[in-house]
PDB file of N, CA, C and O in Angstrom:
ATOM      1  N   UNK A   1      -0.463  -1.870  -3.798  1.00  0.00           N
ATOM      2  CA  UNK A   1      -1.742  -1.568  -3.194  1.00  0.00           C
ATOM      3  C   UNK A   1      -2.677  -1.054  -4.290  1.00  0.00           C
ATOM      4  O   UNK A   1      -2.308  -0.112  -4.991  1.00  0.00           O
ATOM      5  N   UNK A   2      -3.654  -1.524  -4.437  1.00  0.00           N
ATOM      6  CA  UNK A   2      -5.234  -1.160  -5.283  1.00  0.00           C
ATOM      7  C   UNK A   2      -6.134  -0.672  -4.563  1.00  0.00           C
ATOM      8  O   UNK A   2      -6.263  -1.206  -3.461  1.00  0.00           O
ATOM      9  N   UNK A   3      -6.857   0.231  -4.830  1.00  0.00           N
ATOM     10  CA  UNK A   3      -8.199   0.766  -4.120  1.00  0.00           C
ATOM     11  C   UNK A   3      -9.239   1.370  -5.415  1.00  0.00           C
ATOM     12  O   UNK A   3      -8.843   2.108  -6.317  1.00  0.00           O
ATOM     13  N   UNK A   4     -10.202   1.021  -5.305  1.00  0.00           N
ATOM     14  CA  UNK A   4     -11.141   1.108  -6.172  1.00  0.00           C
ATOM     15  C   UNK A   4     -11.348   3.055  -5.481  1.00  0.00           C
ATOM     16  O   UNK A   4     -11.104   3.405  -4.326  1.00  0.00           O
ATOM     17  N   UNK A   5     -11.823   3.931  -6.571  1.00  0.00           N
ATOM     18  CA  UNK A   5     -11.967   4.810  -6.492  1.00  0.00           C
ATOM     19  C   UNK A   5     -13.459   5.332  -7.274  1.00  0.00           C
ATOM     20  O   UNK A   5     -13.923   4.911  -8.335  1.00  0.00           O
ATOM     21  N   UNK A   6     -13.974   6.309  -6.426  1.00  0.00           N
ATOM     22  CA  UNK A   6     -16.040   6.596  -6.794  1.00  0.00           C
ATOM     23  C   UNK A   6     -15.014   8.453  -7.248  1.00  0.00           C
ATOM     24  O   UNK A   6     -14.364   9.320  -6.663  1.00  0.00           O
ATOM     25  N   UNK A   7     -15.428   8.175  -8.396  1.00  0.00           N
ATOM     26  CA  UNK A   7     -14.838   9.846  -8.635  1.00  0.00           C
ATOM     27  C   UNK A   7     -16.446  10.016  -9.074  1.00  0.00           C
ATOM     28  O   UNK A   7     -17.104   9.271  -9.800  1.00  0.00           O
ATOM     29  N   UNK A   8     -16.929  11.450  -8.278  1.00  0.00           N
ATOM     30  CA  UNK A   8     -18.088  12.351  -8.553  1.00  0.00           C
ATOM     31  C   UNK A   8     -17.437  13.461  -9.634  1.00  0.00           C
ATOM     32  O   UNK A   8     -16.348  13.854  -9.216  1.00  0.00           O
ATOM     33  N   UNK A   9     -17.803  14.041 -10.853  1.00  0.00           N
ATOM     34  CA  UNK A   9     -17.721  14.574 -11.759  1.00  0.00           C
ATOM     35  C   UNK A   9     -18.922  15.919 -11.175  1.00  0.00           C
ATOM     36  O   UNK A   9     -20.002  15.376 -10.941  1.00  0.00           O
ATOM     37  N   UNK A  10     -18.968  17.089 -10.967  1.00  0.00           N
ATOM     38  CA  UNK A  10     -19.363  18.416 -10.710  1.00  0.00           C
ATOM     39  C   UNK A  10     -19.634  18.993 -12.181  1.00  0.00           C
ATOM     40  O   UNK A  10     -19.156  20.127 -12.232  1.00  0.00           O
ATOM     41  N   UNK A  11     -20.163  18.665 -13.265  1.00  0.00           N
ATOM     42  CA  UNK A  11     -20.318  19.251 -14.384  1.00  0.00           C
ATOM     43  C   UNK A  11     -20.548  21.204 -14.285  1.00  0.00           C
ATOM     44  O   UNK A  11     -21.183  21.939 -13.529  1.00  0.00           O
ATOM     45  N   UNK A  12     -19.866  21.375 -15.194  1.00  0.00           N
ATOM     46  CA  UNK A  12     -19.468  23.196 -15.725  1.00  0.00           C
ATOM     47  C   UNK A  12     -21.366  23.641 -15.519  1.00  0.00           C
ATOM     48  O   UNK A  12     -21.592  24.619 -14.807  1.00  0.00           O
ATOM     49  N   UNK A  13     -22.363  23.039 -16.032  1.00  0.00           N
ATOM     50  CA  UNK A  13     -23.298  23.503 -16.380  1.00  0.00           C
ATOM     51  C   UNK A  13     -24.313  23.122 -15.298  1.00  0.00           C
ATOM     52  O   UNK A  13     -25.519  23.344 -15.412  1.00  0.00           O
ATOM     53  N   UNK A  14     -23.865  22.660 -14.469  1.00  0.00           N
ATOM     54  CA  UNK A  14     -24.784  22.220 -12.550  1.00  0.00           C
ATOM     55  C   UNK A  14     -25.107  23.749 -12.142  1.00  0.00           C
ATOM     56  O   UNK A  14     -24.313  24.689 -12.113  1.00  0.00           O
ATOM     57  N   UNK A  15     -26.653  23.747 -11.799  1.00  0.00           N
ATOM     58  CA  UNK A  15     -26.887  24.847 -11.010  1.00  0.00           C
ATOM     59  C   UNK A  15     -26.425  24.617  -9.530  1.00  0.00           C
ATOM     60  O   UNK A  15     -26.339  23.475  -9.079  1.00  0.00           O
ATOM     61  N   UNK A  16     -26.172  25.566  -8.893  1.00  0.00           N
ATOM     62  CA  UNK A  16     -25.440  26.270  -7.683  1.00  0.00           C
ATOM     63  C   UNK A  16     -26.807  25.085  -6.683  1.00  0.00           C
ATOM     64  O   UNK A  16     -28.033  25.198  -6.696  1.00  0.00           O
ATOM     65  N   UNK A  17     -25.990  24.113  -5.981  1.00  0.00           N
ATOM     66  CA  UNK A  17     -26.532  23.088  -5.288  1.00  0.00           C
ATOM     67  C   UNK A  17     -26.958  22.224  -5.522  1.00  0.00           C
ATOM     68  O   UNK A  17     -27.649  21.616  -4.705  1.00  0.00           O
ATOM     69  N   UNK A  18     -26.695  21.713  -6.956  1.00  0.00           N
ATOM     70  CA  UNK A  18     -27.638  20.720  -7.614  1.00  0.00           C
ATOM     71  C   UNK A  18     -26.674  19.248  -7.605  1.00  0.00           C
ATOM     72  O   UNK A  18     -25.718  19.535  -6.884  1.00  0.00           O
ATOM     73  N   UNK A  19     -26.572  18.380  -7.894  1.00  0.00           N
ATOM     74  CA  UNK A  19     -25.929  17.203  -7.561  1.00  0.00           C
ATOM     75  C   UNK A  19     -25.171  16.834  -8.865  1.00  0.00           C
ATOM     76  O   UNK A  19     -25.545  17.006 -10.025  1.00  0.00           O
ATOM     77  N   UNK A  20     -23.884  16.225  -8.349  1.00  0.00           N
ATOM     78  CA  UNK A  20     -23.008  15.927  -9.187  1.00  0.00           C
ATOM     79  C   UNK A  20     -23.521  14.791 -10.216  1.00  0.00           C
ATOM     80  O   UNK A  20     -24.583  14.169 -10.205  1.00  0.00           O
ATOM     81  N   UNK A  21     -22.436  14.719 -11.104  1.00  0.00           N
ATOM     82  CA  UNK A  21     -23.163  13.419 -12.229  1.00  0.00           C
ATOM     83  C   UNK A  21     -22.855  12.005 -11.368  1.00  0.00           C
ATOM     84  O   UNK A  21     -22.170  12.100 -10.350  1.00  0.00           O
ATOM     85  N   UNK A  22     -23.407  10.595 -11.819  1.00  0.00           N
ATOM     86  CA  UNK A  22     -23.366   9.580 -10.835  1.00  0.00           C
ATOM     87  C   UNK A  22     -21.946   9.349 -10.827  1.00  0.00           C
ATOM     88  O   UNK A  22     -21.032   9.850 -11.481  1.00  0.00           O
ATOM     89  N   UNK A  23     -21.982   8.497  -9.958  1.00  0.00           N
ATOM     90  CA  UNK A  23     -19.829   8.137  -9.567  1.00  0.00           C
ATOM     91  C   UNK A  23     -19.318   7.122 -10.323  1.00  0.00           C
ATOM     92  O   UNK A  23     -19.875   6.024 -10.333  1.00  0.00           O
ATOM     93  N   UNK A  24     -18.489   7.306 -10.856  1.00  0.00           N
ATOM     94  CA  UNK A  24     -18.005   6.201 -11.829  1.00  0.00           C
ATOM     95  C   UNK A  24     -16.400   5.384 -10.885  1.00  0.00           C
ATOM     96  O   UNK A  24     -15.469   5.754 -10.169  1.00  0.00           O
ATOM     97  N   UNK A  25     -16.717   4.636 -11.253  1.00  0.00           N
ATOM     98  CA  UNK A  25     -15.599   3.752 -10.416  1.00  0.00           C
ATOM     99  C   UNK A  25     -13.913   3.541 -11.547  1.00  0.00           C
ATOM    100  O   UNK A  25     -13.966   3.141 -12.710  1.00  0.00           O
ATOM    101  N   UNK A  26     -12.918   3.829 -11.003  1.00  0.00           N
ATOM    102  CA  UNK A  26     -11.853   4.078 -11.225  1.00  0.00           C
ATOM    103  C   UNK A  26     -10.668   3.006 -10.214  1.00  0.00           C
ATOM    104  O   UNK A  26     -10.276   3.225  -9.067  1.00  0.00           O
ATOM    105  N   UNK A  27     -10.294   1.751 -11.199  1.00  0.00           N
ATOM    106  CA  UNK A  27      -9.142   1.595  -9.736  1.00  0.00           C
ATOM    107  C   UNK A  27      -8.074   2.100  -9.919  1.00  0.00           C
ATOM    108  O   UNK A  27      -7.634   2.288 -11.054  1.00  0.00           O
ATOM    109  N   UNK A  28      -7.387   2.451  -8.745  1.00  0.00           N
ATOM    110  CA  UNK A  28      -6.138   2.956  -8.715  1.00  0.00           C
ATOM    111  C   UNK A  28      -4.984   2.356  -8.335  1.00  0.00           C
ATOM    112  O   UNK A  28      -5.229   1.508  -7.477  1.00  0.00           O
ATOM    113  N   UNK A  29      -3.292   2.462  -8.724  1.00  0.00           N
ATOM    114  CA  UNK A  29      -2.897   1.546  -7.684  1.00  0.00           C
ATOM    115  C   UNK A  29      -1.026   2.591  -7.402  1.00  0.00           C
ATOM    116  O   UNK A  29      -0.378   3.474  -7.964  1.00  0.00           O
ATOM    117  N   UNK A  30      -0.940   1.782  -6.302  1.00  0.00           N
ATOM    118  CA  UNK A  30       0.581   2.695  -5.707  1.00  0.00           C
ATOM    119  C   UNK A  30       0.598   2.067  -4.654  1.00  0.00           C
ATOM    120  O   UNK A  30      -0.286   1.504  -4.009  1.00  0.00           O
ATOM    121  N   UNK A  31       2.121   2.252  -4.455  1.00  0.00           N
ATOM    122  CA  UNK A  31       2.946   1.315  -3.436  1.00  0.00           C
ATOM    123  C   UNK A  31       2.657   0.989  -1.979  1.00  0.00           C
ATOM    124  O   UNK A  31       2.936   0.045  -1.240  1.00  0.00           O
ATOM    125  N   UNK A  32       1.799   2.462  -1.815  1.00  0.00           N
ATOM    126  CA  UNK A  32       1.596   3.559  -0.297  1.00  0.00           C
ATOM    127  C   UNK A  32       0.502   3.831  -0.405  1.00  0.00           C
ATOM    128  O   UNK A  32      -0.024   3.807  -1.518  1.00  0.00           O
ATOM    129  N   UNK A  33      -0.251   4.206   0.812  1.00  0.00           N
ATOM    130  CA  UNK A  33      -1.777   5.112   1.316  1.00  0.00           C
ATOM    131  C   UNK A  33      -0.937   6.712   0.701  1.00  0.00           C
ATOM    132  O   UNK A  33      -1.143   6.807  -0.509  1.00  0.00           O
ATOM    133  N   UNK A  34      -0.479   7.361   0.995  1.00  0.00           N
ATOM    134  CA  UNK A  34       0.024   8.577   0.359  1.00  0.00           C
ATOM    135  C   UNK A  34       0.353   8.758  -1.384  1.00  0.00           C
ATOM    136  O   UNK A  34       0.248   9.806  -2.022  1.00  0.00           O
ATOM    137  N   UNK A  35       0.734   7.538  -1.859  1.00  0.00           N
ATOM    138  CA  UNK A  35       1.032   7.827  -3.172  1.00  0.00           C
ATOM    139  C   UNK A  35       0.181   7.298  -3.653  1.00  0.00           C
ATOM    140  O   UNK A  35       0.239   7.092  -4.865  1.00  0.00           O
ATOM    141  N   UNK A  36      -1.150   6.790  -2.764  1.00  0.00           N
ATOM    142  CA  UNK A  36      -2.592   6.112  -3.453  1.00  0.00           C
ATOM    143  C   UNK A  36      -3.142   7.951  -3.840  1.00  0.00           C
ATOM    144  O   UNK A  36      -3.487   8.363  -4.947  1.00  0.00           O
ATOM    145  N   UNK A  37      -3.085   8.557  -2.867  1.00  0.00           N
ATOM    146  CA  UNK A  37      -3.892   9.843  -2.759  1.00  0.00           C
ATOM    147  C   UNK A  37      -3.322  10.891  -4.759  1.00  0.00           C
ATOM    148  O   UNK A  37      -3.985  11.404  -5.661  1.00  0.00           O
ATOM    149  N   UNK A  38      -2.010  10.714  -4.535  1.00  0.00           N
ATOM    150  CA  UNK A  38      -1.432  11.395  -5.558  1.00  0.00           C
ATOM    151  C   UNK A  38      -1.715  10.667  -6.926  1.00  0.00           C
ATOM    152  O   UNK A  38      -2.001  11.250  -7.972  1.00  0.00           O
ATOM    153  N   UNK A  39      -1.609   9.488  -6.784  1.00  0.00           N
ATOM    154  CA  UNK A  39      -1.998   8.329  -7.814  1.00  0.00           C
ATOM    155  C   UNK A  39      -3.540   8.776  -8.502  1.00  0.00           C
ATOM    156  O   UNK A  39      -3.899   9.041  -9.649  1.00  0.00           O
ATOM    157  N   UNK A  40      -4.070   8.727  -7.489  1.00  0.00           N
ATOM    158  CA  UNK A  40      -5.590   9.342  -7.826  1.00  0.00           C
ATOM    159  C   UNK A  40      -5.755  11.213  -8.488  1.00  0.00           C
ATOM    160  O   UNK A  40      -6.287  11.686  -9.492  1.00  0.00           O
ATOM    161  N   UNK A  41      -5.126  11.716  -7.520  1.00  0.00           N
ATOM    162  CA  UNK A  41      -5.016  13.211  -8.249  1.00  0.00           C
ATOM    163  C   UNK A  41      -4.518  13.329  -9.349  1.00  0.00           C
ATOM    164  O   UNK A  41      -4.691  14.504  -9.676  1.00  0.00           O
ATOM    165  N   UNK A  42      -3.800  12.599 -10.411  1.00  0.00           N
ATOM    166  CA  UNK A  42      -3.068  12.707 -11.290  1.00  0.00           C
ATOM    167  C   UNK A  42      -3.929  12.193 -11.870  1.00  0.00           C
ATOM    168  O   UNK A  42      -4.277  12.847 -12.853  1.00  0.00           O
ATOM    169  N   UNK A  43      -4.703  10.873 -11.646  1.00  0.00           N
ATOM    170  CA  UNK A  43      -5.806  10.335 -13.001  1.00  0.00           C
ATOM    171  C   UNK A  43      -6.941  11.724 -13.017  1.00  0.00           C
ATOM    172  O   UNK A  43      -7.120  12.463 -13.986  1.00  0.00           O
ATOM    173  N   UNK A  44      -7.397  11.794 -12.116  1.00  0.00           N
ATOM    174  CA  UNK A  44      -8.202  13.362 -12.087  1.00  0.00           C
ATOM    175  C   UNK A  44      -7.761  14.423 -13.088  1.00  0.00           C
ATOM    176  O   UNK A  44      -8.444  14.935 -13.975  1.00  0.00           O
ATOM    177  N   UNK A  45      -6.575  14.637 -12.796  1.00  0.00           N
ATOM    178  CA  UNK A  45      -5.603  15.867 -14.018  1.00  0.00           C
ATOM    179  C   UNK A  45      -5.489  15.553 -15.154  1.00  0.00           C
ATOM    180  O   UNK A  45      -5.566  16.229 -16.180  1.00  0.00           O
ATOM    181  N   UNK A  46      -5.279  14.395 -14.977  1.00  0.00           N
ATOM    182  CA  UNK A  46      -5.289  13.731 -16.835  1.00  0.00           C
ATOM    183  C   UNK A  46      -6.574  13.737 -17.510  1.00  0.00           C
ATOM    184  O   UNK A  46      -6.827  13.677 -18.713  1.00  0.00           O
ATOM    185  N   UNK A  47      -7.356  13.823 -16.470  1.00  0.00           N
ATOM    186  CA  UNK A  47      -9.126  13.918 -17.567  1.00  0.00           C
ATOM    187  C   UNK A  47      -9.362  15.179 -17.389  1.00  0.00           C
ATOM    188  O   UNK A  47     -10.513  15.480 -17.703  1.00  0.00           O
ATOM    189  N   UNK A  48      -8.689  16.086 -16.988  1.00  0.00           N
ATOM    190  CA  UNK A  48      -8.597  17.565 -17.517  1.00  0.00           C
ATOM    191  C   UNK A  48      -9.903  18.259 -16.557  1.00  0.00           C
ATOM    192  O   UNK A  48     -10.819  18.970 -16.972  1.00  0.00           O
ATOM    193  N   UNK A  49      -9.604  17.716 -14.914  1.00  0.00           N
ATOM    194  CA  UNK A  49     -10.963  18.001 -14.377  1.00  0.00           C
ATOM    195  C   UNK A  49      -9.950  19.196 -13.168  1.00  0.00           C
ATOM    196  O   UNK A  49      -8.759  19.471 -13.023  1.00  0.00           O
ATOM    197  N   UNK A  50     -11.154  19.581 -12.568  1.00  0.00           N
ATOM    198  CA  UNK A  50     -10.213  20.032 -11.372  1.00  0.00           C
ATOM    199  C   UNK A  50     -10.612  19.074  -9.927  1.00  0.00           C
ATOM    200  O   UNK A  50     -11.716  18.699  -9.531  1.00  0.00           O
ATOM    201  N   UNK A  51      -9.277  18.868  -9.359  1.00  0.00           N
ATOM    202  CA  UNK A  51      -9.656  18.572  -8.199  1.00  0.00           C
ATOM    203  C   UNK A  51     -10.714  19.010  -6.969  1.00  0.00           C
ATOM    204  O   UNK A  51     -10.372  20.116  -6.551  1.00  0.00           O
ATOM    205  N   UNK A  52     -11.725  18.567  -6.357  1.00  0.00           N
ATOM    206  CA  UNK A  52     -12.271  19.455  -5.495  1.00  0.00           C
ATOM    207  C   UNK A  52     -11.872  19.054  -3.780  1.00  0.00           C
ATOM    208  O   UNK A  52     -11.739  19.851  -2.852  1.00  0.00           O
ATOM    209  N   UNK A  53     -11.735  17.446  -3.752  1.00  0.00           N
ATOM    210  CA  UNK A  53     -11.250  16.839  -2.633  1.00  0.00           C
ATOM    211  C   UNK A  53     -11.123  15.246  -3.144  1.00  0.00           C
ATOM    212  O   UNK A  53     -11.692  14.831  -4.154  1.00  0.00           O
ATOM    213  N   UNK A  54     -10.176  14.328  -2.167  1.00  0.00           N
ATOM    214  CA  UNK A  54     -10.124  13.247  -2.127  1.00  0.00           C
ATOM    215  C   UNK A  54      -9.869  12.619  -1.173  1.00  0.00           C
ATOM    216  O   UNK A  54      -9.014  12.980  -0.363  1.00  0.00           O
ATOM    217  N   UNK A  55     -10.501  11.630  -1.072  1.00  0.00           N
ATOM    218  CA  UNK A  55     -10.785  11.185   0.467  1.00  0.00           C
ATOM    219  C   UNK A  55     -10.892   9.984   0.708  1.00  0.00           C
ATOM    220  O   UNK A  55     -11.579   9.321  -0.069  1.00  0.00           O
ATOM    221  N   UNK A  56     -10.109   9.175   2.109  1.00  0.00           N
ATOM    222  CA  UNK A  56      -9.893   7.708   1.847  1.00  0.00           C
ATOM    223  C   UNK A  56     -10.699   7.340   2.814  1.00  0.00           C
ATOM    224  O   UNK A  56     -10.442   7.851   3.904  1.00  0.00           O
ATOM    225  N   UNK A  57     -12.041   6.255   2.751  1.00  0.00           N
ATOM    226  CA  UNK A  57     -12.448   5.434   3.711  1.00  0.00           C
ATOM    227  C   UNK A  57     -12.489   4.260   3.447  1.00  0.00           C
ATOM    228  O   UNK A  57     -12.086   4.005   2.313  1.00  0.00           O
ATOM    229  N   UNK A  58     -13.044   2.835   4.446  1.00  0.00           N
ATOM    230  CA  UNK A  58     -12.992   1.412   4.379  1.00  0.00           C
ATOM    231  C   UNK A  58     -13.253   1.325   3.133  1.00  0.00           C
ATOM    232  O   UNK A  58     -12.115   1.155   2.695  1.00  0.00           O
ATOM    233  N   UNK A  59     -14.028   1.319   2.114  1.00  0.00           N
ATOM    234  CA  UNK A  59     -14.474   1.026   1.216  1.00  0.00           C
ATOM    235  C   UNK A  59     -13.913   1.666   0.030  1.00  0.00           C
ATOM    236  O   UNK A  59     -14.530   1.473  -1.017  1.00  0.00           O
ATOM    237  N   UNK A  60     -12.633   2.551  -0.021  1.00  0.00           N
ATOM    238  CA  UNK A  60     -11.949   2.533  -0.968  1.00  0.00           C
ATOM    239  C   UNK A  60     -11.452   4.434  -0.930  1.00  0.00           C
ATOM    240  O   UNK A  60     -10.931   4.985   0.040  1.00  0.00           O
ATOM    241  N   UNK A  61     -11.789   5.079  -2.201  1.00  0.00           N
ATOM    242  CA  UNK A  61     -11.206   6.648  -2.058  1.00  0.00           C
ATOM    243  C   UNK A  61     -12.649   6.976  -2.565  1.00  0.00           C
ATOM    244  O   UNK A  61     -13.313   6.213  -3.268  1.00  0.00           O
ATOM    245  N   UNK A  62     -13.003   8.058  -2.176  1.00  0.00           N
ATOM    246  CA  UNK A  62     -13.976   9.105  -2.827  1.00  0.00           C
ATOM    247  C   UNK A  62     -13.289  10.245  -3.044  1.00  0.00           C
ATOM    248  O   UNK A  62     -12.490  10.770  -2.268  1.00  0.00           O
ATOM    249  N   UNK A  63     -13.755  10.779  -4.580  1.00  0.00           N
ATOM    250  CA  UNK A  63     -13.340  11.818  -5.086  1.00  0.00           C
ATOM    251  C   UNK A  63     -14.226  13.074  -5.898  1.00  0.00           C
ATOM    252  O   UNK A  63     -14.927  12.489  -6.724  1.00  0.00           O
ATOM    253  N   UNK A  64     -14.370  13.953  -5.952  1.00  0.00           N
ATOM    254  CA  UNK A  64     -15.411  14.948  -6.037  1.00  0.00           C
ATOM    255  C   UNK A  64     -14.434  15.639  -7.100  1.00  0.00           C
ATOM    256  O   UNK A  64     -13.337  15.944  -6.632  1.00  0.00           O
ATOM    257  N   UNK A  65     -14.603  15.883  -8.195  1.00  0.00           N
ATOM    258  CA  UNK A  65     -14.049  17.163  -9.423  1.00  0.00           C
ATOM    259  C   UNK A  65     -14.589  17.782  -9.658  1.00  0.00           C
ATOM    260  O   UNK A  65     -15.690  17.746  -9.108  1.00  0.00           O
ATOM    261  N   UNK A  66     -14.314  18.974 -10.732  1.00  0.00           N
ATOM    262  CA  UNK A  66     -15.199  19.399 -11.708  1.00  0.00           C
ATOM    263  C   UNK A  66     -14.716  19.542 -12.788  1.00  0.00           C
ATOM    264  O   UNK A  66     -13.594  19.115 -13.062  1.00  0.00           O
ATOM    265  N   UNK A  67     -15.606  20.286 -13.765  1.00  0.00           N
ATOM    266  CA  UNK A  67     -15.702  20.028 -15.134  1.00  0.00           C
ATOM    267  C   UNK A  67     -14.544  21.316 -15.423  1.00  0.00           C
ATOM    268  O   UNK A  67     -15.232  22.284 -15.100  1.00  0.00           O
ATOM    269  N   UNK A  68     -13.296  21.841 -15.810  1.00  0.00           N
ATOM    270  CA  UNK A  68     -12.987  22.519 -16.371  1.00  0.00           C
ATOM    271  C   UNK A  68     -13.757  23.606 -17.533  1.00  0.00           C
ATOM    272  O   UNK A  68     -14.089  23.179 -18.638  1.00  0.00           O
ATOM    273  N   UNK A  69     -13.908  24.550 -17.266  1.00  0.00           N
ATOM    274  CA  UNK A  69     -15.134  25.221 -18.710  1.00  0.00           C
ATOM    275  C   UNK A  69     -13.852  25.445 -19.486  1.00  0.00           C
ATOM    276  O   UNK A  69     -12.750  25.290 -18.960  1.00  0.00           O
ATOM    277  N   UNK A  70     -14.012  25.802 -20.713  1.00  0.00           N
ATOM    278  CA  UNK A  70     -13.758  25.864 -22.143  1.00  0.00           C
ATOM    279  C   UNK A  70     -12.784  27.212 -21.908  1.00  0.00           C
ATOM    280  O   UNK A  70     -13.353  28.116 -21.296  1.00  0.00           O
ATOM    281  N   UNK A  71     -11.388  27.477 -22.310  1.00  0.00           N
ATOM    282  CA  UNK A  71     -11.154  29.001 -22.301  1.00  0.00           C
ATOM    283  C   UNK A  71     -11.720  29.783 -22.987  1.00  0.00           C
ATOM    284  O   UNK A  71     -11.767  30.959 -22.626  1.00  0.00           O
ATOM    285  N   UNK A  72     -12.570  29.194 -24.682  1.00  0.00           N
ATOM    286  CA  UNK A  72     -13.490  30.140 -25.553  1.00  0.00           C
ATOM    287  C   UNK A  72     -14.960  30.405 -24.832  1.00  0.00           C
ATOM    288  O   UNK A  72     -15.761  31.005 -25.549  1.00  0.00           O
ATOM    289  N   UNK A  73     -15.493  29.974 -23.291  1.00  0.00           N
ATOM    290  CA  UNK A  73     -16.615  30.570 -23.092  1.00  0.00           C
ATOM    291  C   UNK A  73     -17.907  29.359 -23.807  1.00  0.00           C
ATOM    292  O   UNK A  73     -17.381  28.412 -24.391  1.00  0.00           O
ATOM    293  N   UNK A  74     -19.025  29.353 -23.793  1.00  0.00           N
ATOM    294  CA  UNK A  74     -19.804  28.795 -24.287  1.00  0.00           C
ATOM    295  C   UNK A  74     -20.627  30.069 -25.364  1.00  0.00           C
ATOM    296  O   UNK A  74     -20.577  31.299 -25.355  1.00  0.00           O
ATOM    297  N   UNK A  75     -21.457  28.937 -26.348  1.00  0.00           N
ATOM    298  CA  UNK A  75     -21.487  29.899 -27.993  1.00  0.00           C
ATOM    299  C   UNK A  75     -22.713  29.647 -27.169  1.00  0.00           C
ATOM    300  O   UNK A  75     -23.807  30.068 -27.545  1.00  0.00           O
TER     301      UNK A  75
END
């Protein structure tokens, strides 16, 4: 099973209500609707984002992250 995936990126430096960066398309693939979901959370983890939700409709998964900040803080 393949499902094209819209991951929204939440950048570290977004003011409080302001809109995510545009959605970049990601396909994903796994055996199952359940190991599509995990399939997807793991490409998320690997780009070092945090999960915020993921979510399956007709038209494929939507996914919302954010940006991990820096453990040194910004200079």
């Amino acid at each position: 099973m393949e499902k094209r995936m819209k991951l929204f990126v939440i950048p570290k430096e977004r003011t409080p209500g302001g809109p995510p960066n545009p959605a970049r398309d990601i396909d994903i693939q796994a055996d199952n609707l359940d190991e599509l979901r995990e399939a997807a959370r793991r490409h998320i983890e690997a780009e070092n984002l945090k999960v915020r939700s993921i979510s399956n409709g007709p038209s494929g998964i939507i996914a919302y992250a954010e940006e991990i900040p820096s453990a040194g803080g910004s200079a």
